[in-house]
matplotlib code that plots the C-alpha trace (Angstrom):
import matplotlib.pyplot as plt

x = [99.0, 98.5, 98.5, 100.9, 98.9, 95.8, 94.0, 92.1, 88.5, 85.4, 83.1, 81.3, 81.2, 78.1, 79.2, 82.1, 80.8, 78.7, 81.6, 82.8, 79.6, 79.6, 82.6, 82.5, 79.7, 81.2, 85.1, 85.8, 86.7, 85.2, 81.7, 81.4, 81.8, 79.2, 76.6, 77.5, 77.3, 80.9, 84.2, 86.7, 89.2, 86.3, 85.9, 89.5, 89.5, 86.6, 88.0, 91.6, 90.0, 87.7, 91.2, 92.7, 90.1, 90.4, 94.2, 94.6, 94.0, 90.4, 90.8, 93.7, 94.3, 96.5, 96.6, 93.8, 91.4, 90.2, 89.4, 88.6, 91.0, 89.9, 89.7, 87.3, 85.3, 84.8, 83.8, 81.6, 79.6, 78.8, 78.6, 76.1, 73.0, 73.6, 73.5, 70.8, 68.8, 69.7, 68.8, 65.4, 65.1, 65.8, 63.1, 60.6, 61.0, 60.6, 57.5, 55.9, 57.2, 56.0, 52.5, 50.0, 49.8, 46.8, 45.7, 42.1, 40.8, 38.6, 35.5, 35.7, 37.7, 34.1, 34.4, 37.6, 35.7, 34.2, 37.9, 40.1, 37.3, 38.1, 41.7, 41.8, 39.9, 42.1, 45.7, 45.0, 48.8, 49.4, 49.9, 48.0, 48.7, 45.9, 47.1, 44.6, 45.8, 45.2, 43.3, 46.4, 48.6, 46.3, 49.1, 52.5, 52.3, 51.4, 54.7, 56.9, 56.7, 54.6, 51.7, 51.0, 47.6, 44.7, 41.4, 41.2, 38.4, 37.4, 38.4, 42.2, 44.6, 47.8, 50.0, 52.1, 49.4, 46.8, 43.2, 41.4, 37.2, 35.3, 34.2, 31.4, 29.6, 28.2, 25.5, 26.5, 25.3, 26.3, 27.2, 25.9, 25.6, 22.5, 22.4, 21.7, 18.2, 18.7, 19.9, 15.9, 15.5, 15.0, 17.8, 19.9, 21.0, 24.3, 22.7, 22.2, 26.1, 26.1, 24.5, 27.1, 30.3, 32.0, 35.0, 37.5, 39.9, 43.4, 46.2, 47.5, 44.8, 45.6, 43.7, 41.7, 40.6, 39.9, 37.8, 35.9, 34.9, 34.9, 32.2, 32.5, 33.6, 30.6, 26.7, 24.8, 23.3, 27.1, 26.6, 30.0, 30.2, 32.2, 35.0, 35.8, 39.5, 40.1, 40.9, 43.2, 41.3, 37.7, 37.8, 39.1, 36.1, 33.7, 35.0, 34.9, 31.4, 30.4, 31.7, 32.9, 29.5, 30.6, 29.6, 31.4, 30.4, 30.9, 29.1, 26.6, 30.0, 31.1, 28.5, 29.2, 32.8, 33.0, 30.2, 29.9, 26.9, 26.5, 27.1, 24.0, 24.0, 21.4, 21.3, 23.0, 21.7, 23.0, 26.8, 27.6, 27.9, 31.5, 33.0, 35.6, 37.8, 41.1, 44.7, 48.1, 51.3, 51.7, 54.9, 55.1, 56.9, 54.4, 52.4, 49.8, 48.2, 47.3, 45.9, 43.7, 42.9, 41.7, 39.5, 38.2, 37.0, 35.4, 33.5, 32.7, 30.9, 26.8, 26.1, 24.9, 21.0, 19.2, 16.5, 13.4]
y = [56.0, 52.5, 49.9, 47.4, 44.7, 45.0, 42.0, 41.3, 40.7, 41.6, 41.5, 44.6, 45.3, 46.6, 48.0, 49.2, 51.4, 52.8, 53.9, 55.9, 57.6, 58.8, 60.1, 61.8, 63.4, 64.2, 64.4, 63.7, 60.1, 60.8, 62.4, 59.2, 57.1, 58.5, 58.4, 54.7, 53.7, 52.6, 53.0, 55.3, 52.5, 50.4, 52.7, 53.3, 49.6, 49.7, 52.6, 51.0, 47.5, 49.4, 51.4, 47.9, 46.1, 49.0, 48.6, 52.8, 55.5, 57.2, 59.2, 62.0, 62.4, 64.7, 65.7, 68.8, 68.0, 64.6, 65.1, 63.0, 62.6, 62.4, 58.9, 58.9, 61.5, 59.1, 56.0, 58.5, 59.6, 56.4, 54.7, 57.7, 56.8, 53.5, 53.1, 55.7, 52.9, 50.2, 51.7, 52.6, 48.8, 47.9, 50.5, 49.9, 46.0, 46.7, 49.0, 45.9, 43.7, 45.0, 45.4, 48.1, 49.0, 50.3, 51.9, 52.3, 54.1, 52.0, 51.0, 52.8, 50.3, 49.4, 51.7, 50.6, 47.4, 47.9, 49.6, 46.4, 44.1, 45.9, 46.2, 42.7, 41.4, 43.5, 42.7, 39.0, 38.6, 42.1, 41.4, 44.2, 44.4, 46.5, 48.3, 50.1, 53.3, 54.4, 57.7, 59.7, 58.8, 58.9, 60.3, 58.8, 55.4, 57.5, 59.4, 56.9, 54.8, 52.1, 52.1, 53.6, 55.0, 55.1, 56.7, 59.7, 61.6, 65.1, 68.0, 67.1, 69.9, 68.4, 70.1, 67.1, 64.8, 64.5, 64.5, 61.7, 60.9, 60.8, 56.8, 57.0, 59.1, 58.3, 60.0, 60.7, 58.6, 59.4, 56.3, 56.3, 53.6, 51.4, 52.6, 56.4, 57.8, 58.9, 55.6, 55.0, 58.6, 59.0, 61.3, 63.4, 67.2, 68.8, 71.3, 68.3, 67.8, 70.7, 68.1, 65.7, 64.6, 64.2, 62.2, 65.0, 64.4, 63.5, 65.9, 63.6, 64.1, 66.4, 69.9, 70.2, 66.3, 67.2, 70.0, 68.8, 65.5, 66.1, 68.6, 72.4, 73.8, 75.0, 74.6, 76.6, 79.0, 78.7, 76.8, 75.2, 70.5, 69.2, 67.3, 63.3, 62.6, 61.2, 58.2, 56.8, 53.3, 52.4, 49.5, 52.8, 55.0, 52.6, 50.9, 54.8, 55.4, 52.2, 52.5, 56.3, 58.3, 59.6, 59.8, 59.8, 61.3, 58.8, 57.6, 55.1, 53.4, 52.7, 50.3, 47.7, 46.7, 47.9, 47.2, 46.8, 45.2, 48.4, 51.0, 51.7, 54.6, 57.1, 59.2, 62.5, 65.5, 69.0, 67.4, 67.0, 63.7, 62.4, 61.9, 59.5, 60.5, 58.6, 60.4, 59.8, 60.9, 64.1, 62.4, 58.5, 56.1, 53.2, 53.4, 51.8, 54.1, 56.3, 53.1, 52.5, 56.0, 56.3, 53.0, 54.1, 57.7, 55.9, 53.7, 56.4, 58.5, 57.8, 55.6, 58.4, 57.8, 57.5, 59.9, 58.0]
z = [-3.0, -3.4, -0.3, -0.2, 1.8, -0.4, -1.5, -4.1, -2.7, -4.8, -2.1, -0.4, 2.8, 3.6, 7.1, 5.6, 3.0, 5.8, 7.8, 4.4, 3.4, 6.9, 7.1, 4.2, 5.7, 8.9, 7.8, 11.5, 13.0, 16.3, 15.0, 12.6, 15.2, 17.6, 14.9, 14.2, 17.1, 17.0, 19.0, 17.0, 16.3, 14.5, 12.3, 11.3, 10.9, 8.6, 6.4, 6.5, 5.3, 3.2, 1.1, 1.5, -0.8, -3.2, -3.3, -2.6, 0.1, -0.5, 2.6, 3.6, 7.6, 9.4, 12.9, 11.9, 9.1, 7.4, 3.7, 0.7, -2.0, -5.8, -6.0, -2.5, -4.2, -7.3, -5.0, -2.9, -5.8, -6.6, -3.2, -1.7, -4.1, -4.4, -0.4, 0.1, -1.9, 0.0, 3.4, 1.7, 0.5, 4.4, 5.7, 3.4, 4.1, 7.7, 7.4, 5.1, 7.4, 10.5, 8.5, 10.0, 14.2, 14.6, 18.4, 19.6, 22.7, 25.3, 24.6, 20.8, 19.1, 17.0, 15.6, 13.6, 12.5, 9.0, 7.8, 9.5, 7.8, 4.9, 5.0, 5.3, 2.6, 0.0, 2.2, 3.7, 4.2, 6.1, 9.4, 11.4, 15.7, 17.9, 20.5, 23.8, 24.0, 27.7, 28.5, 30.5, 27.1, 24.2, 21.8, 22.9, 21.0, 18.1, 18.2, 19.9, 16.8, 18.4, 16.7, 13.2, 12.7, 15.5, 16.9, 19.2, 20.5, 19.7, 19.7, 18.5, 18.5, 17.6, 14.4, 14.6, 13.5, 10.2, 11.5, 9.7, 8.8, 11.6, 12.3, 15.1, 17.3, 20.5, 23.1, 26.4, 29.5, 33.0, 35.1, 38.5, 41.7, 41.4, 44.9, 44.0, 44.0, 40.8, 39.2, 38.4, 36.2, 32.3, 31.9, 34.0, 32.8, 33.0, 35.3, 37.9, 38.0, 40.5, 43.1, 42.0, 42.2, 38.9, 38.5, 36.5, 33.8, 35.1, 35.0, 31.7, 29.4, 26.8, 27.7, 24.4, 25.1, 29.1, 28.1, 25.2, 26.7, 30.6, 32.0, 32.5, 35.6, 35.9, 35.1, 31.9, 34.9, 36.6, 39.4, 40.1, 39.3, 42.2, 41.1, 42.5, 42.1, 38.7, 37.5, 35.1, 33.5, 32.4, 35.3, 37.8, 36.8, 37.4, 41.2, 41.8, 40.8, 42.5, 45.9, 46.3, 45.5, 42.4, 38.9, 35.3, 32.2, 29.3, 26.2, 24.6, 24.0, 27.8, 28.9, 25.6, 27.0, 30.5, 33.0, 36.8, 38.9, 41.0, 38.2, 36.0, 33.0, 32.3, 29.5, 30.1, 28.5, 27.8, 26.8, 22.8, 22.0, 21.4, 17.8, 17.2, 14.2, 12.8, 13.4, 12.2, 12.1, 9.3, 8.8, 8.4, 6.8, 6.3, 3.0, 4.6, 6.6, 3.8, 2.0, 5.7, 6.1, 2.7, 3.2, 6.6, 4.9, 2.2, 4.1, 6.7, 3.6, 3.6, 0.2, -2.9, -2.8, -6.8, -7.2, -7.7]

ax = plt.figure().add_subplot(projection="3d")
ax.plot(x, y, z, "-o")
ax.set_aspect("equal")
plt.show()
Protein backbone atom coordinates (compact mmCIF):
# COMPACT_ATOMS: atom_id res chain seq x y z
CA UNK A 1 0.00 0.00 0.00
CA UNK A 2 1.66 3.05 -0.56
CA UNK A 3 1.60 6.19 2.05
CA UNK A 4 0.29 9.17 1.01
CA UNK A 5 2.30 11.57 3.34
CA UNK A 6 5.65 10.02 2.44
CA UNK A 7 8.63 12.02 1.84
CA UNK A 8 11.35 11.67 -0.02
CA UNK A 9 14.34 11.46 2.57
CA UNK A 10 17.40 9.35 1.84
CA UNK A 11 18.66 9.36 5.14
CA UNK A 12 18.66 6.33 7.68
CA UNK A 13 17.52 6.28 10.76
CA UNK A 14 19.56 4.40 12.76
CA UNK A 15 17.03 4.14 15.76
CA UNK A 16 14.56 3.48 13.41
CA UNK A 17 15.75 0.50 11.74
CA UNK A 18 16.24 -0.78 15.27
CA UNK A 19 12.72 -0.63 16.18
CA UNK A 20 12.10 -2.86 12.72
CA UNK A 21 14.65 -5.55 13.21
CA UNK A 22 13.12 -5.91 16.48
CA UNK A 23 9.97 -6.27 15.71
CA UNK A 24 10.43 -8.53 13.23
CA UNK A 25 11.85 -10.48 15.80
CA UNK A 26 9.29 -10.15 18.36
CA UNK A 27 6.08 -9.49 15.94
CA UNK A 28 4.50 -7.81 18.99
CA UNK A 29 4.52 -3.90 19.69
CA UNK A 30 4.54 -4.22 23.40
CA UNK A 31 7.53 -6.96 23.57
CA UNK A 32 9.58 -4.60 21.13
CA UNK A 33 9.18 -1.94 23.22
CA UNK A 34 10.20 -3.50 26.49
CA UNK A 35 13.42 -4.71 25.00
CA UNK A 36 14.09 -1.17 23.62
CA UNK A 37 13.68 0.32 26.26
CA UNK A 38 10.84 2.44 24.76
CA UNK A 39 7.13 3.36 25.45
CA UNK A 40 4.84 1.45 22.95
CA UNK A 41 3.71 4.63 21.04
CA UNK A 42 7.57 5.43 20.19
CA UNK A 43 7.86 2.74 18.60
CA UNK A 44 4.80 2.93 16.42
CA UNK A 45 6.17 6.31 15.68
CA UNK A 46 9.45 4.94 14.59
CA UNK A 47 7.93 2.09 12.42
CA UNK A 48 5.19 4.69 10.95
CA UNK A 49 8.20 7.21 10.10
CA UNK A 50 10.30 4.35 9.16
CA UNK A 51 7.12 3.01 6.18
CA UNK A 52 6.88 6.80 5.62
CA UNK A 53 10.51 7.23 4.26
CA UNK A 54 10.02 4.13 2.27
CA UNK A 55 6.80 5.58 0.68
CA UNK A 56 4.85 1.88 1.65
CA UNK A 57 3.65 -0.24 4.62
CA UNK A 58 6.39 -3.00 5.51
CA UNK A 59 4.43 -4.12 8.47
CA UNK A 60 0.58 -5.74 8.64
CA UNK A 61 -1.33 -5.09 12.19
CA UNK A 62 -4.62 -6.19 13.24
CA UNK A 63 -6.19 -6.43 16.54
CA UNK A 64 -4.41 -10.33 16.93
CA UNK A 65 -1.10 -10.80 15.16
CA UNK A 66 1.63 -8.27 13.63
CA UNK A 67 3.32 -9.79 10.61
CA UNK A 68 5.71 -8.67 7.88
CA UNK A 69 4.55 -8.18 4.54
CA UNK A 70 6.77 -9.10 1.39
CA UNK A 71 8.18 -5.94 0.91
CA UNK A 72 9.24 -5.90 5.03
CA UNK A 73 10.65 -9.24 4.40
CA UNK A 74 12.86 -7.77 1.51
CA UNK A 75 14.13 -4.68 3.67
CA UNK A 76 14.57 -7.18 6.68
CA UNK A 77 16.89 -9.34 4.86
CA UNK A 78 18.90 -6.74 4.08
CA UNK A 79 18.58 -4.53 7.14
CA UNK A 80 19.39 -7.67 9.75
CA UNK A 81 23.12 -8.23 8.62
CA UNK A 82 23.81 -5.02 7.77
CA UNK A 83 22.75 -3.83 11.41
CA UNK A 84 24.15 -6.90 13.16
CA UNK A 85 27.50 -5.29 11.72
CA UNK A 86 26.99 -2.11 12.95
CA UNK A 87 26.17 -3.04 16.56
CA UNK A 88 29.46 -5.20 16.31
CA UNK A 89 31.41 -1.92 14.91
CA UNK A 90 29.82 -0.08 18.21
CA UNK A 91 30.90 -2.99 20.61
CA UNK A 92 34.07 -3.57 19.36
CA UNK A 93 34.84 0.29 19.45
CA UNK A 94 33.78 0.27 23.06
CA UNK A 95 35.86 -2.73 24.15
CA UNK A 96 39.07 -0.84 22.32
CA UNK A 97 37.89 2.16 23.68
CA UNK A 98 37.57 1.20 27.10
CA UNK A 99 41.18 -0.52 26.64
CA UNK A 100 42.03 -3.49 29.22
CA UNK A 101 40.59 -3.48 33.26
CA UNK A 102 42.64 -5.46 34.80
CA UNK A 103 41.93 -6.42 38.94
CA UNK A 104 44.62 -7.58 41.43
CA UNK A 105 44.12 -8.96 44.87
CA UNK A 106 45.98 -7.04 47.94
CA UNK A 107 49.37 -7.12 48.28
CA UNK A 108 49.67 -9.53 44.92
CA UNK A 109 49.33 -6.98 42.31
CA UNK A 110 53.52 -7.59 41.62
CA UNK A 111 52.88 -9.96 40.43
CA UNK A 112 51.03 -8.52 37.31
CA UNK A 113 54.12 -6.26 36.68
CA UNK A 114 56.43 -7.87 34.09
CA UNK A 115 52.98 -8.72 31.78
CA UNK A 116 51.54 -4.70 32.15
CA UNK A 117 55.28 -3.71 31.40
CA UNK A 118 54.91 -5.74 28.59
CA UNK A 119 51.61 -5.05 27.43
CA UNK A 120 52.56 -1.70 27.25
CA UNK A 121 55.52 -1.55 25.37
CA UNK A 122 53.71 -3.42 22.37
CA UNK A 123 50.08 -1.25 22.98
CA UNK A 124 51.48 2.33 24.24
CA UNK A 125 48.11 3.88 23.33
CA UNK A 126 45.77 1.14 25.19
CA UNK A 127 44.57 2.68 27.95
CA UNK A 128 44.65 -0.03 30.81
CA UNK A 129 42.63 0.83 34.57
CA UNK A 130 43.69 -1.47 37.86
CA UNK A 131 41.25 -2.19 40.03
CA UNK A 132 41.76 -3.88 44.08
CA UNK A 133 39.63 -6.57 44.17
CA UNK A 134 38.59 -6.90 47.92
CA UNK A 135 38.85 -10.41 49.74
CA UNK A 136 34.89 -10.99 50.63
CA UNK A 137 34.26 -10.24 46.59
CA UNK A 138 37.24 -11.57 44.72
CA UNK A 139 34.98 -12.66 41.62
CA UNK A 140 32.13 -10.03 41.30
CA UNK A 141 34.08 -7.36 39.25
CA UNK A 142 35.08 -10.14 37.07
CA UNK A 143 31.43 -11.00 36.17
CA UNK A 144 29.86 -7.66 36.73
CA UNK A 145 31.71 -6.50 33.67
CA UNK A 146 33.91 -4.09 35.67
CA UNK A 147 37.03 -5.35 35.20
CA UNK A 148 38.22 -7.66 32.36
CA UNK A 149 40.98 -10.02 33.30
CA UNK A 150 42.62 -10.32 36.89
CA UNK A 151 44.64 -12.45 39.59
CA UNK A 152 43.08 -14.82 42.09
CA UNK A 153 44.52 -17.16 44.49
CA UNK A 154 44.43 -20.81 44.45
CA UNK A 155 42.59 -23.26 44.42
CA UNK A 156 39.86 -21.66 41.75
CA UNK A 157 36.80 -23.53 41.24
CA UNK A 158 34.77 -21.43 39.05
CA UNK A 159 33.25 -23.09 35.48
CA UNK A 160 32.37 -19.77 34.58
CA UNK A 161 35.87 -18.52 34.37
CA UNK A 162 39.31 -19.63 32.18
CA UNK A 163 42.09 -20.41 34.71
CA UNK A 164 45.23 -18.70 33.44
CA UNK A 165 49.48 -19.30 34.04
CA UNK A 166 50.34 -19.11 37.33
CA UNK A 167 52.43 -15.48 37.98
CA UNK A 168 53.94 -15.86 41.56
CA UNK A 169 54.15 -17.92 44.56
CA UNK A 170 54.64 -16.89 47.94
CA UNK A 171 55.60 -18.66 51.50
CA UNK A 172 53.49 -18.34 54.26
CA UNK A 173 54.25 -15.98 57.29
CA UNK A 174 52.00 -15.72 60.31
CA UNK A 175 51.59 -12.16 61.55
CA UNK A 176 51.69 -11.78 65.24
CA UNK A 177 51.84 -8.67 68.00
CA UNK A 178 55.35 -7.54 68.65
CA UNK A 179 53.96 -7.99 72.05
CA UNK A 180 53.63 -11.94 71.86
CA UNK A 181 56.22 -14.20 73.26
CA UNK A 182 56.49 -15.74 70.20
CA UNK A 183 57.02 -12.62 68.01
CA UNK A 184 61.02 -13.36 68.67
CA UNK A 185 60.82 -17.31 67.10
CA UNK A 186 62.41 -18.66 63.78
CA UNK A 187 59.23 -20.17 62.55
CA UNK A 188 56.07 -21.12 63.93
CA UNK A 189 54.15 -24.53 62.78
CA UNK A 190 50.61 -25.17 61.92
CA UNK A 191 50.47 -27.44 64.91
CA UNK A 192 51.15 -24.18 67.17
CA UNK A 193 47.82 -22.65 65.85
CA UNK A 194 46.04 -24.77 68.44
CA UNK A 195 47.49 -22.30 71.12
CA UNK A 196 46.35 -19.57 68.95
CA UNK A 197 43.83 -17.53 67.88
CA UNK A 198 43.44 -17.45 64.12
CA UNK A 199 41.57 -14.84 62.42
CA UNK A 200 39.11 -17.16 60.01
CA UNK A 201 38.01 -16.48 56.53
CA UNK A 202 34.73 -14.42 56.36
CA UNK A 203 31.55 -15.94 55.46
CA UNK A 204 32.16 -14.08 51.72
CA UNK A 205 35.19 -15.80 50.61
CA UNK A 206 34.51 -18.25 48.12
CA UNK A 207 34.73 -21.87 50.01
CA UNK A 208 37.42 -23.42 47.71
CA UNK A 209 39.52 -19.93 48.46
CA UNK A 210 38.51 -20.12 52.50
CA UNK A 211 39.80 -23.53 52.54
CA UNK A 212 42.80 -23.57 50.53
CA UNK A 213 44.33 -20.41 51.93
CA UNK A 214 42.89 -20.20 55.54
CA UNK A 215 44.04 -22.93 58.16
CA UNK A 216 42.28 -26.33 58.84
CA UNK A 217 39.90 -26.71 61.47
CA UNK A 218 42.01 -28.56 62.95
CA UNK A 219 45.88 -29.44 63.61
CA UNK A 220 47.90 -32.52 61.52
CA UNK A 221 47.52 -34.51 65.14
CA UNK A 222 43.72 -32.91 65.29
CA UNK A 223 43.89 -30.65 67.79
CA UNK A 224 41.24 -28.03 67.08
CA UNK A 225 42.79 -23.72 65.82
CA UNK A 226 40.58 -21.37 67.65
CA UNK A 227 39.03 -19.07 65.36
CA UNK A 228 39.24 -14.73 66.01
CA UNK A 229 36.38 -13.13 64.22
CA UNK A 230 37.31 -12.43 60.69
CA UNK A 231 38.02 -9.59 58.96
CA UNK A 232 37.20 -8.14 55.77
CA UNK A 233 40.58 -5.73 54.63
CA UNK A 234 44.44 -6.18 54.85
CA UNK A 235 44.41 -2.80 57.22
CA UNK A 236 41.33 -5.03 59.36
CA UNK A 237 43.54 -8.13 59.74
CA UNK A 238 46.30 -6.42 60.98
CA UNK A 239 44.57 -3.68 63.83
CA UNK A 240 43.10 -7.16 64.83
CA UNK A 241 46.35 -8.94 65.21
CA UNK A 242 47.81 -5.90 66.86
CA UNK A 243 45.40 -5.08 69.56
CA UNK A 244 42.96 -8.25 69.83
CA UNK A 245 45.57 -11.22 70.51
CA UNK A 246 45.14 -12.74 67.44
CA UNK A 247 47.06 -13.96 64.61
CA UNK A 248 46.66 -14.23 60.59
CA UNK A 249 47.99 -16.57 58.21
CA UNK A 250 49.34 -14.67 55.13
CA UNK A 251 52.32 -14.77 52.77
CA UNK A 252 55.88 -13.41 52.00
CA UNK A 253 53.59 -10.98 50.02
CA UNK A 254 51.62 -9.23 53.03
CA UNK A 255 54.39 -7.49 54.82
CA UNK A 256 55.71 -5.58 51.22
CA UNK A 257 52.44 -3.32 51.06
CA UNK A 258 50.71 -3.68 54.38
CA UNK A 259 52.60 -3.22 57.64
CA UNK A 260 51.87 -2.16 61.20
CA UNK A 261 54.38 -1.02 64.14
CA UNK A 262 52.98 -3.66 66.55
CA UNK A 263 52.48 -6.55 63.98
CA UNK A 264 55.68 -8.52 63.13
CA UNK A 265 55.61 -11.89 60.68
CA UNK A 266 57.40 -15.14 61.18
CA UNK A 267 57.61 -17.69 58.91
CA UNK A 268 54.83 -20.24 59.09
CA UNK A 269 55.47 -23.70 58.39
CA UNK A 270 53.38 -26.82 57.62
CA UNK A 271 50.80 -24.46 55.14
CA UNK A 272 51.54 -24.68 51.14
CA UNK A 273 52.64 -21.68 49.99
CA UNK A 274 50.09 -19.58 47.99
CA UNK A 275 50.03 -19.46 44.06
CA UNK A 276 48.71 -16.67 42.25
CA UNK A 277 47.32 -17.55 38.79
CA UNK A 278 45.58 -15.15 36.11
CA UNK A 279 41.56 -15.75 35.49
CA UNK A 280 39.12 -14.49 33.08
CA UNK A 281 35.92 -14.70 31.90
CA UNK A 282 35.40 -18.16 29.52
CA UNK A 283 33.22 -15.79 27.72
CA UNK A 284 34.50 -12.09 26.81
CA UNK A 285 34.26 -9.70 24.52
CA UNK A 286 37.58 -7.80 24.63
CA UNK A 287 40.30 -9.27 22.34
CA UNK A 288 42.64 -8.13 24.63
CA UNK A 289 42.64 -10.26 27.31
CA UNK A 290 43.59 -13.20 25.22
CA UNK A 291 46.52 -11.01 23.82
CA UNK A 292 47.53 -10.25 27.97
CA UNK A 293 46.93 -13.62 29.00
CA UNK A 294 48.96 -14.99 26.25
CA UNK A 295 51.86 -12.46 27.23
CA UNK A 296 51.56 -13.04 30.94
CA UNK A 297 52.00 -17.17 30.18
CA UNK A 298 54.83 -16.46 28.11
CA UNK A 299 56.64 -14.56 30.36
CA UNK A 300 55.66 -16.74 33.27
CA UNK A 301 57.53 -19.86 31.37
CA UNK A 302 61.40 -20.36 32.79
CA UNK A 303 63.85 -19.20 29.64
CA UNK A 304 64.94 -22.79 27.50
CA UNK A 305 68.53 -23.30 28.90
CA UNK A 306 71.53 -24.38 25.90
CA UNK A 307 73.27 -27.47 26.80
CA UNK A 308 76.78 -26.60 27.20
Amino acid sequence: MLIEDSFRDTRVDPAELEAFVILAEELHFGRTAARLGLSQPRVSQLIRSLERRIGRRLVERTSRRVTLNPLGEQLLTRVRPAFADLQRAMSETRTLARGLRVGFLGPYGSTLDAPLGSFRDRHPRCPITLTQIQWTDIYGPLRRGEVDIQIALTPIEQPDLTVGPELGEFPRLLAIARSHPWSARASIDVEDLAELRVIGPHSEVSPEFARGFWPPATTPSGRTIPRAAPARTEPEMLSAVAHNDAVFATTTAMPTYFTHPEVTFVPLTGLPAARVRLVWPVRTDNPKVAEFAQLATELARPPLRRPT
